[in-house]
C-alpha positions as CSV (number, residue, x, y, z in Angstrom):
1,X,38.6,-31.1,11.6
2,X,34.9,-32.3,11.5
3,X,33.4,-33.4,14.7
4,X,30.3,-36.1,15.0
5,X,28.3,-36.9,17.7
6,X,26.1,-40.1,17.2
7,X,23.6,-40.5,19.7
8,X,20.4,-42.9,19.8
9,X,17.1,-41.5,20.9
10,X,16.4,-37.9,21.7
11,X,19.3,-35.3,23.0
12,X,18.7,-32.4,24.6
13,X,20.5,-29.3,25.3
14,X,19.0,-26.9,28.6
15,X,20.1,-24.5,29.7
16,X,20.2,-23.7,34.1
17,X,18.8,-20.6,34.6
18,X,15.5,-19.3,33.3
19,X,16.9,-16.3,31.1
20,X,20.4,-18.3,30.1
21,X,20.5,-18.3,26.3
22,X,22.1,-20.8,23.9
23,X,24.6,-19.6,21.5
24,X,25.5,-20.7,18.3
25,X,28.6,-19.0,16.4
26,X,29.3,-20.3,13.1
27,X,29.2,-18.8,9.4
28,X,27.0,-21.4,8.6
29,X,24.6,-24.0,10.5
30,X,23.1,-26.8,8.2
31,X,19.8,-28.8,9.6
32,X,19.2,-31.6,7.5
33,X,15.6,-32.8,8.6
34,X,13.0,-30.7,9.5
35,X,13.2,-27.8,12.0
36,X,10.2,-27.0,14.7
37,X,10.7,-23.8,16.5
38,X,8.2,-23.3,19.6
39,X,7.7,-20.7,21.6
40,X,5.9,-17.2,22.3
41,X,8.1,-15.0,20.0
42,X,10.7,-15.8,16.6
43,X,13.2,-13.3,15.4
44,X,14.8,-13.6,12.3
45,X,17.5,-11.3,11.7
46,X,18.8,-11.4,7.8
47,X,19.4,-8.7,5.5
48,X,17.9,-10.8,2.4
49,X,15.6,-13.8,3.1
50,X,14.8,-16.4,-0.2
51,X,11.6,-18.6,0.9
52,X,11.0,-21.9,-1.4
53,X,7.2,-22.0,-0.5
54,X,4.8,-20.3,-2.6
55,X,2.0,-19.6,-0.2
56,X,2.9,-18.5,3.7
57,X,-0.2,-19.3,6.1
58,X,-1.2,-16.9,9.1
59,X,-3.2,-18.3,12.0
60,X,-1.9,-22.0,11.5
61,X,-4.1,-24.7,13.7
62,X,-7.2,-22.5,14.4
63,X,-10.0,-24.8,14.5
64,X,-13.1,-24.1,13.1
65,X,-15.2,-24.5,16.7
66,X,-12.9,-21.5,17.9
67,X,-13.9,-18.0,17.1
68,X,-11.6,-16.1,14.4
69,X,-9.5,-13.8,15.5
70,X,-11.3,-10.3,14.9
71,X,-8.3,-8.7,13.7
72,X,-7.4,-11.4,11.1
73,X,-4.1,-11.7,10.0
74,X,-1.7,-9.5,8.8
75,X,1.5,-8.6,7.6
76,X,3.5,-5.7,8.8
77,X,6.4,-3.2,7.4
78,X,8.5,-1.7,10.4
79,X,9.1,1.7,9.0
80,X,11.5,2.8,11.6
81,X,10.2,6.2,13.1
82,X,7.3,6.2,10.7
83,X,4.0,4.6,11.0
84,X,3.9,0.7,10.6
85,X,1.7,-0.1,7.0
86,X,-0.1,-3.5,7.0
87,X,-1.8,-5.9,4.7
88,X,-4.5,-7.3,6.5
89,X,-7.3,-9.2,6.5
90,X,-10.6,-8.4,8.3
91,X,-12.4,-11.6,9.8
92,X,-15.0,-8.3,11.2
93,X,-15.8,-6.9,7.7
94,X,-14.5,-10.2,5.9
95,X,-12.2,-7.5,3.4
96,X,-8.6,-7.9,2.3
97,X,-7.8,-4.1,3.9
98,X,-4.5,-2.1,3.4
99,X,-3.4,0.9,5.6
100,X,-0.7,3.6,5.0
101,X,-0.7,5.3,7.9
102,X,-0.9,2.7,11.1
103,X,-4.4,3.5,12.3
104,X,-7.2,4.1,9.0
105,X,-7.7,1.1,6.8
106,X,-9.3,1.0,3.3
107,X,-11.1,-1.9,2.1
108,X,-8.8,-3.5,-1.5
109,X,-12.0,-5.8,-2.3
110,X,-15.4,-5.6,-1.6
111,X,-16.0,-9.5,-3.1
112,X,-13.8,-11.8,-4.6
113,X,-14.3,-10.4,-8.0
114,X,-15.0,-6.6,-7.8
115,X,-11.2,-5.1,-7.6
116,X,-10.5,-1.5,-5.8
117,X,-13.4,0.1,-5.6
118,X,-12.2,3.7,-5.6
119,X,-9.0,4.8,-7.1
120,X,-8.7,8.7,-6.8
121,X,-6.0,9.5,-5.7
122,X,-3.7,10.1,-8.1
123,X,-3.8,13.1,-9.6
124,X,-2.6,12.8,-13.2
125,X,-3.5,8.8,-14.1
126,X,-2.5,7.8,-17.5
127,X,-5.4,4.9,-19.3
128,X,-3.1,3.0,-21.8
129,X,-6.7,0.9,-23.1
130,X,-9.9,1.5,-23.7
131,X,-11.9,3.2,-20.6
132,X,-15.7,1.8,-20.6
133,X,-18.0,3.5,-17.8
134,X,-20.5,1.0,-18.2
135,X,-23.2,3.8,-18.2
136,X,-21.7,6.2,-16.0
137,X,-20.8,10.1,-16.0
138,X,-17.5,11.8,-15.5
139,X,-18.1,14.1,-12.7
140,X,-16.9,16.5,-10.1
141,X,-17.0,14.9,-7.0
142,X,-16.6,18.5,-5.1
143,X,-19.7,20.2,-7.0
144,X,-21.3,16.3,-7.6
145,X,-22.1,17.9,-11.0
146,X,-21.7,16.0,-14.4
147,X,-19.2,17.2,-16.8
148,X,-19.4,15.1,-19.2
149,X,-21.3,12.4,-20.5
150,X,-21.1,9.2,-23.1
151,X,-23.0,8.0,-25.4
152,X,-24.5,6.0,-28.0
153,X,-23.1,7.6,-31.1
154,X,-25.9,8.9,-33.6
155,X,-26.9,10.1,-36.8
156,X,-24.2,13.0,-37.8
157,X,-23.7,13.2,-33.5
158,X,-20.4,12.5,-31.5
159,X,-22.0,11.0,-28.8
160,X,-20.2,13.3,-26.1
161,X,-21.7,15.8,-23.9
162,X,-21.1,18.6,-21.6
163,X,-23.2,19.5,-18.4
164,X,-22.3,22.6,-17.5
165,X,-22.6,24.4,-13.7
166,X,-25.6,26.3,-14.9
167,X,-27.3,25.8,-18.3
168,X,-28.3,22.7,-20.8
169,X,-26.7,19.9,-21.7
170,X,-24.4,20.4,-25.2
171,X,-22.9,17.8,-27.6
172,X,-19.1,18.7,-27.5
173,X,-18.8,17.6,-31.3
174,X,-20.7,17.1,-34.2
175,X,-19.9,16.2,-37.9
176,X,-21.7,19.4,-39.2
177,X,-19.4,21.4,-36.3
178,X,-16.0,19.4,-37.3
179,X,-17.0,20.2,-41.0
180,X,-17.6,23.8,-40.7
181,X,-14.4,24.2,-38.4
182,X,-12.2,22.6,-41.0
183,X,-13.4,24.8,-43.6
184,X,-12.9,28.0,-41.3
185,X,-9.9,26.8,-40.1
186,X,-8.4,24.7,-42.6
């Protein structure tokens, strides 16, 4: 049996003591209007949350006469008895920064256009295009020595070269060498 309770003007449910809470049990509470939720701290406990909204906003109200927070915004994974990881952004170095350890962060963009500036760290990438250095060597970052080395192709010239440790600079490849191998070697 469906219940209504028609009031005019506003209505107001408080609770007597300081720490009392209100408690609503129900499979399934329906707000038709909008819903303002004030106060220090929100929990929202859900094992799958759908939001409509495309873009979420972090510091809502800050006025431009206030200072920025320093720490910007960010947002946080709880992973339980690991370290916390964070998205954030920097207001103090003005960088979208990621971190995946709770305490050193690592700048994602240096401007709005630029992209990761270092990617390293994995050890086997696959390139599934075209890979243009713009003018720069492949090289050992633990020796900073150049292995090898692009170029403009040539005359009968491959246009790639080998530095190594100790000696002269080599071209890897040239037609007269891919010639004379595929007669040797068939």
């Amino acid at each position: 049996m469906s219940t209504y309770k028609r009031i005019s003007g506003d209505y107001t449910i408080q609770s007597v003591g300081a720490n009392d809470a209100i408690n609503i049990t129900s499979s399934m509470v329906t707000i038709n209007g909008n819903l303002q939720v004030t106060g220090n701290s929100q929990t929202i406990v859900s094992t799958n949350s759908a939001i409509t909204d495309n873009k979420i906003t972090l510091n809502h109200g800050l006025s431009l006469s206030s200072p920025p927070n320093p720490a910007g915004a960010a947002i946080e994974v709880d992973r339980g008895t690991a370290a916390n990881v964070q998205l954030i952004w920097n207001e103090t170095v003005d960088n979208w920064q990621i971190t995946t350890d709770g305490s050193t962060y690592a700048n994602i963009a240096t401007t709005a256009s630029s992209g990761i500036a270092n990617v390293y760290a994995d050890s086997a990438p696959a390139i599934s295009a075209n890979l243009d250095l713009r003018g720069n060597k492949i090289w050992d970052s633990t020796t900073n020595a150049t292995t090898l080395t692009l170029s403009t192709v040539g005359g009968a010239g491959s246009g790639v070269y080998a530095t190594p440790t100790s000696g002269s600079t080599v071209e890897l490849v040239t037609q007269s060498k891919a010639l004379a191998y595929a007669i040797i070697f068939g």
